[in-house]
N, C-alpha and C positions, 0 to 999 in steps of 0.2 A: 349973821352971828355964828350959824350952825357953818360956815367954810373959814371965817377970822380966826373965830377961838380954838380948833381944834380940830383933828383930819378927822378922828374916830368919835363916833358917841355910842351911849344905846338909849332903847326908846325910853325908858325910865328917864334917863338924864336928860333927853328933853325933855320930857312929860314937865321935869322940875323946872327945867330953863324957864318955858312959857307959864308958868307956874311965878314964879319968882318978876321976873321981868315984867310980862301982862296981867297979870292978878286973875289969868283965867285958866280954868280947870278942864285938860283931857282926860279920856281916858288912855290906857295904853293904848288900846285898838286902834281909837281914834289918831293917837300920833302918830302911827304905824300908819295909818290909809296915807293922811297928809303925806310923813317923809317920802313915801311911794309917788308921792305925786309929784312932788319934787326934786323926785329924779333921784334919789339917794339909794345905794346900793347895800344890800344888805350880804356880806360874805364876812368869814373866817380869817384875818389879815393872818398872813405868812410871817411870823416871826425872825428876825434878824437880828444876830449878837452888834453889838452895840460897837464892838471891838472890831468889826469885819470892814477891809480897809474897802474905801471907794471903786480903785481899780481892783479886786478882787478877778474879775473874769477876764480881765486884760492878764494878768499874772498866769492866768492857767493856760490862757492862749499862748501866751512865751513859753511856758515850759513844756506844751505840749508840742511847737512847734522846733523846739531844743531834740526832741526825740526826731523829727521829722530828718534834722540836719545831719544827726550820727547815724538814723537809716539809710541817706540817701548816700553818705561816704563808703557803706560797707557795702554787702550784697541781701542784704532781707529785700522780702516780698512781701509788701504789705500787705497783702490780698492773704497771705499765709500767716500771720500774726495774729493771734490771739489776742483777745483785749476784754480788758474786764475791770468791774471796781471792789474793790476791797473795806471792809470793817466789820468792828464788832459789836455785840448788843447783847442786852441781858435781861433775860426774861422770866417769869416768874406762872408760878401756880394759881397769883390771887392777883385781878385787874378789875375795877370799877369802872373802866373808862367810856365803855358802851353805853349810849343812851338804849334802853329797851322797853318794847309794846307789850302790855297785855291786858287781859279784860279784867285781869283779877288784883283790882286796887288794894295795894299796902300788902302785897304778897311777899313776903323774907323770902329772899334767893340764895339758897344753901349752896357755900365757898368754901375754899381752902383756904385760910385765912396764914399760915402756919410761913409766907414768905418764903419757900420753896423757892431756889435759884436757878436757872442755867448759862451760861456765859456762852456766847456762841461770833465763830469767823464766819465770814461768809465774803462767796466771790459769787459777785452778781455779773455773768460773762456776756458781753455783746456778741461778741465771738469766740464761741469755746463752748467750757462745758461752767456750766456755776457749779457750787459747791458749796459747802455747808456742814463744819465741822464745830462738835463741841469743845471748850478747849475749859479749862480750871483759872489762870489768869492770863492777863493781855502784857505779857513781857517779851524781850529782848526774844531769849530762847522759845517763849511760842511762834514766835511771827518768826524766828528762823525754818524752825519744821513747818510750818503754812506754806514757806515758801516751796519748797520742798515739793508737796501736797499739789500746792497750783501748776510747780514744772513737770510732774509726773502724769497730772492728768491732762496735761500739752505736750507729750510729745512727740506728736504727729506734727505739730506747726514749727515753725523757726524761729520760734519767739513769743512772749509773752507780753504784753504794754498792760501795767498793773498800776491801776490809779487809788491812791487811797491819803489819808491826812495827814497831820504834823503831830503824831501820837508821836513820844519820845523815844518809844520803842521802835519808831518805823524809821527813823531818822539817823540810826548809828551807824559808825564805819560797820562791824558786824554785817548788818541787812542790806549795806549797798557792796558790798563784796561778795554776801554771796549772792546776790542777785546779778551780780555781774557775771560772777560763773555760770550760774542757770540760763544764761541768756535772757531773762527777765528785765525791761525798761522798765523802771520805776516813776513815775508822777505823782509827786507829791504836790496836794493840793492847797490855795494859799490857808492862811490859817481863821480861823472861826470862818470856815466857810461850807459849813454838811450842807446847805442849798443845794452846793455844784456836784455832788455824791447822791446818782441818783438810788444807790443802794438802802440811803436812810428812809424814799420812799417805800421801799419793800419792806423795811422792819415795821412802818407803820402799819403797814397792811397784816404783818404778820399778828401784832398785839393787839389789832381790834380785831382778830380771828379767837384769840384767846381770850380776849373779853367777852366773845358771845358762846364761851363753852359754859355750861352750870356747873360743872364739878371738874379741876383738875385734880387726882386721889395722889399721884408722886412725880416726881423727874423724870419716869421712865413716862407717862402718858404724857409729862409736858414735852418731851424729847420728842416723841410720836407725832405728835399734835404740830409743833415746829418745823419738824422735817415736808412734814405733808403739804404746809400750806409754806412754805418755800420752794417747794420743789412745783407748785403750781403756780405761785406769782411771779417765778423767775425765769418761767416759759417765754421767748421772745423780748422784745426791748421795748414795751409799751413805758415802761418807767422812767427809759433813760431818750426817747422819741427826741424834745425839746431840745436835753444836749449834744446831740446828735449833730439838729440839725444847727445849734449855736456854736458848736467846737467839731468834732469829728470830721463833719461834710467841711465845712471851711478852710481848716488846716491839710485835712490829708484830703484834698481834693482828687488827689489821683486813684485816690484806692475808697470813695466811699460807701456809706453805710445803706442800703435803701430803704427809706421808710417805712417801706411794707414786711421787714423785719420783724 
């Protein structure tokens, strides 16, 4: 019943199933020992937009391999390219999201309740340097100055390969022009697809950092607080490892990334 009717459950809903169907009564625990024993796994399912097409990481394999073809016409060195991924995220003064321990049952946890904002870019770089600007909104003319921002702080390499999504602002004649000037290769990624952006696993890490502070007091400690624990998760490529070894090592075979990054 439990693999027919439905990929996910929880022990409650079987508690009910068996309940319902055998006219006999577990307790939670008890259904929790059983499914354990039955081989049923218990984890956190990864979320997928509904809209996110089938070949998705076929799509990013062609457009990544699209950049491979206009590098290998010209003179860049791969080995000298900068490579990084791109977006934005927005963070606040007041998060719940932490589950938290303590001895002191029904203890009120004094917050900032007040929604305090910060909007923030970031370049999560495999090769380079990351970066981490605050920015007011996510339009045309910010991501023109990003760009800006990301080629300045490259310009020791020959190039930038700058991977980021189908935001409408990253997508205009505007950002592929002047991207073109900076010498910056753009890869846009197919669309409803943050999975393939391993930079959205960095934001996560950044908001359960802010969820286990007790008190944000303003902007300027959420700005502090942000900076610090970006500039520590975005030390090495533990986040983007996976796609590495699924896209980067595959496609640019000649120039790849090692592991131990």
């Amino acid at each position: 019943m439990l693999i027919n009717e439905a990929d996910f459950w929880t022990s409650g809903r079987i508690k009910n199933l068996i309940q319902e169907r055998f006219s006999v009564t577990y307790s939670k625990r008890e259904v929790q020992r059983l499914i354990r024993i039955m081989g049923m796994y218990c984890y956190k399912p990864q979320p997928r937009d509904h809209r996110q097409r089938p070949d998705h990481a076929d799509q990013l394999s062609q457009r990544l391999q699209a950049v491979v073809d206009v590098l290998d016409m010209g003179t860049k060195d791969l080995t000298q390219m900068a490579i990084g991924f791109a977006d934005e995220s927005t963070f606040q003064t007041y998060g719940n999201a932490a589950r938290l321990w303590s001895f002191h049952k029904g203890r009120i946890r004094a917050t900032n309740t007040n929604r305090t904002r910060q909007n923030c870019f970031g370049f999560y770089a495999i090769r380079g340097q990351s970066l981490l600007i605050p920015i007011e909104v996510g339009n045309e003319q910010t991501f023109l100055a990003m760009l800006d921002k990301i080629k300045s702080s490259h310009l020791t390499y020959q190039g930038v390969i700058l991977i980021w999504d189908n935001h409408p602002a990253h997508v205009t004649s505007a950002i592929e022009a002047k991207a073109h000037k900076l010498g910056i290769y753009l890869v846009n990624l197919p669309t409803y697809s943050p999975n393939l952006n391993p930079i959205e696993r960095l934001w996560k890490v950044i908001k359960r950092r802010l969820c286990e502070v007790d008190l944000i007091a303003n902007v300027a400690v959420l700005n502090q607080l942000i900076e610090d624990a970006f500039n520590e998760a975005s030390v090495g490529c533990s986040f983007a490892k996976k796609w590495i070894e699924d896209f980067w090592n595959i496609i640019f075979w000649k120039s790849p990334i090692p592991n131990s990054v």
